[in-house]
KOLDRENFI-112735 format. One record per residue (C-alpha): residue in one letter; y, x, z. Coordinates in steps of 0.1 Angstrom, whole numbers, plus 2048, in hexadecimal, padded with zeros to 3 digits. Layout:
N
@type:A&py:Y&px:X&pz:Z
...
end
This chain:
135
@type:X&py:8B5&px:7E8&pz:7F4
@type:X&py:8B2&px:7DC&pz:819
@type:X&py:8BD&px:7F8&pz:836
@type:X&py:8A7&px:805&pz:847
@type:X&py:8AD&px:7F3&pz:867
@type:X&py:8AA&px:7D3&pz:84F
@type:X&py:88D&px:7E1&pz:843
@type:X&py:87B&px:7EA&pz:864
@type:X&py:881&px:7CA&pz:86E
@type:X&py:86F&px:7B4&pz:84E
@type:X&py:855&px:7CB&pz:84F
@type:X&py:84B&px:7C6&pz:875
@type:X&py:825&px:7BE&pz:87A
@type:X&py:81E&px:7A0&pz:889
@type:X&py:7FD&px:7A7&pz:8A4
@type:X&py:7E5&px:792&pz:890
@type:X&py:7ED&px:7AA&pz:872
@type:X&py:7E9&px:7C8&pz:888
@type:X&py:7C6&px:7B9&pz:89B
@type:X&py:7BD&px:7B1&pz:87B
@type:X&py:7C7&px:7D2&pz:865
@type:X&py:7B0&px:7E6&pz:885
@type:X&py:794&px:7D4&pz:879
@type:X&py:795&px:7DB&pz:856
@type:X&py:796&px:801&pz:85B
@type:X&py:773&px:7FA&pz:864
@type:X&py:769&px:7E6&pz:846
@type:X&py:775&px:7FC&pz:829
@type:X&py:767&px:7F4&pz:805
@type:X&py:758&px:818&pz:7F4
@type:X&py:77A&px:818&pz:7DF
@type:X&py:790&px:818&pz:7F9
@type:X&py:77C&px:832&pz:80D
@type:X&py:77E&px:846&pz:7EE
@type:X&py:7A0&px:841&pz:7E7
@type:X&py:7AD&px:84B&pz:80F
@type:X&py:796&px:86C&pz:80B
@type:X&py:7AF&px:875&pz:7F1
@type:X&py:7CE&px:865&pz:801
@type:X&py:7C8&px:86B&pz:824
@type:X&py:7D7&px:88D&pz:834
@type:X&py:7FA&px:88E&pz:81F
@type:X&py:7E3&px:896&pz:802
@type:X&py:7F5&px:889&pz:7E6
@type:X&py:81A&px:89B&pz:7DF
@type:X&py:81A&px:8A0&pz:805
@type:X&py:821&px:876&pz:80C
@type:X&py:810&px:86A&pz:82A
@type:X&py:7FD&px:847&pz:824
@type:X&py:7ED&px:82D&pz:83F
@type:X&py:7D1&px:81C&pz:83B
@type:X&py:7CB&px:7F9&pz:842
@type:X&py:7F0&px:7F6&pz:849
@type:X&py:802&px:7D2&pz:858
@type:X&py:820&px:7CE&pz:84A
@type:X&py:82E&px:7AD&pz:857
@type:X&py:811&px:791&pz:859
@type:X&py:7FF&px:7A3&pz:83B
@type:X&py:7EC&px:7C5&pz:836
@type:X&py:7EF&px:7DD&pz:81D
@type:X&py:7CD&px:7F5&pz:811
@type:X&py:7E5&px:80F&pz:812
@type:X&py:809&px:818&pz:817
@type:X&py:822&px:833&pz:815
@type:X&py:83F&px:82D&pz:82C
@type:X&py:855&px:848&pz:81C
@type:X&py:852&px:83B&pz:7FC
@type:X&py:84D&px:818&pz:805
@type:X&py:831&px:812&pz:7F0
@type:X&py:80E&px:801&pz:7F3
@type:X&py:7F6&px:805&pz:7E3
@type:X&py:7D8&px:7E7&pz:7DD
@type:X&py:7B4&px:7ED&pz:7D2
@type:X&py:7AD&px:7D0&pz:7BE
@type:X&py:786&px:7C8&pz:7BD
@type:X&py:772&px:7AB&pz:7B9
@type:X&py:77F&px:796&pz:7D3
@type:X&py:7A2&px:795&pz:7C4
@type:X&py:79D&px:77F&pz:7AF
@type:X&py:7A4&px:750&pz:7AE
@type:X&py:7B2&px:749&pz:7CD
@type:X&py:7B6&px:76D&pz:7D7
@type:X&py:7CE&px:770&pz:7BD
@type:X&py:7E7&px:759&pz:7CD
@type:X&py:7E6&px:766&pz:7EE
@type:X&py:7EA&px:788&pz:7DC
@type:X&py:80E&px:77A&pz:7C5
@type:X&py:81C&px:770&pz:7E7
@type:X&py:819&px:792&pz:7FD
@type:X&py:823&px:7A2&pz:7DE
@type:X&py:843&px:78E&pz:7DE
@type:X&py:848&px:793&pz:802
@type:X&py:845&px:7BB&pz:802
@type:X&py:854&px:7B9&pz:7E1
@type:X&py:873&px:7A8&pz:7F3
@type:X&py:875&px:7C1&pz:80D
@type:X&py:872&px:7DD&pz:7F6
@type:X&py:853&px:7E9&pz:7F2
@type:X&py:840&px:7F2&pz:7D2
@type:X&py:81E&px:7E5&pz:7D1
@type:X&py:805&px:7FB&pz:7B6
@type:X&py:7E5&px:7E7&pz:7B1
@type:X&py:7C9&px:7FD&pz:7A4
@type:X&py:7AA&px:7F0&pz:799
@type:X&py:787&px:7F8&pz:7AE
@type:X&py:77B&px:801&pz:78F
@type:X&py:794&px:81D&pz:789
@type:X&py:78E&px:82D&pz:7AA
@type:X&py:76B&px:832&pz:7A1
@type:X&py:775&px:83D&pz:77E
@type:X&py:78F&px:84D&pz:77C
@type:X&py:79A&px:85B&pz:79E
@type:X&py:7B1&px:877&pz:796
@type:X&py:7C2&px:85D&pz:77C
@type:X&py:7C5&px:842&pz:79E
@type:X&py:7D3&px:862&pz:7B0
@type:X&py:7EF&px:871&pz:79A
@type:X&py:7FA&px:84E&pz:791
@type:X&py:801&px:848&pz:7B7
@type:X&py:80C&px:86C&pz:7BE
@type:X&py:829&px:865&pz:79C
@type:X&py:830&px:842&pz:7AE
@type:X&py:838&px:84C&pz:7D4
@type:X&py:84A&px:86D&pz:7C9
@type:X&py:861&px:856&pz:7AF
@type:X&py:869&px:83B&pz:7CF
@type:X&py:86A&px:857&pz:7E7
@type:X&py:889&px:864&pz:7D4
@type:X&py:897&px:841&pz:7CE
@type:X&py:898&px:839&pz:7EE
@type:X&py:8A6&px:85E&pz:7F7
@type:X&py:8C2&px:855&pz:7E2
@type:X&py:8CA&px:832&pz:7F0
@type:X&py:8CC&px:83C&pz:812
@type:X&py:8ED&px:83E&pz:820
end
């Protein structure tokens, strides 16, 4: 697992991410609003997520920087090429150790409390893995 300082550093935004991650708090899709109503305000086991986060030249829906975990709404658009661009920012938060959870649009709408305490299990279970790996 990287240090922090490590860490801190991978992760930096770069300004087109953060110009661009501004923008996209404006343009959320009716999943993702759902989904921050319920993840917004510490909501979820008391772990503070960002929306529309930059993390290096990419952007996250959401992510939990104590638990270093994102999590991805995965709708209609993610889907031929999308799915490429999507493999490679995986790989690239995956390599500076972060968790990416993909949940399905669909789900959201569905089956919201299901979405919720699958994220809630996920970001308490990194939370205390990365309690325990820090020096």
């Amino acid at each position: 697992m990287l240090s922090h300082r490590e860490y801190k550093q991978r992760i930096r935004a770069t300004r087109l991410a953060r110009e661009r991650a501004v923008e996209l708090r404006t343009e959320l899709s009716d999943p993702e609003k759902i989904l921050w109503a319920r993840l917004k305000g510490n909501k979820l086991g008391g772990h503070a997520f960002r929306i529309q986060h930059a993390l290096g030249a990419y952007i996250a829906d959401f992510y939990c920087h104590r638990a270093r975990l994102v999590i991805e709404v995965d709708g209609k658009v993610h889907q031929g090429e999308q799915l490429d661009h999507d493999a490679r920012r995986d790989a690239w938060m995956q390599g500076c150790g972060i968790e990416v959870l993909r949940v399905r649009a669909i789900d959201v709408f569905n089956n919201l409390e299901g979405v919720c305490r699958s994220i809630e299990d996920r970001a308490k279970r990194r939370s205390a893995m990365i309690k325990d790996a820090a020096p």
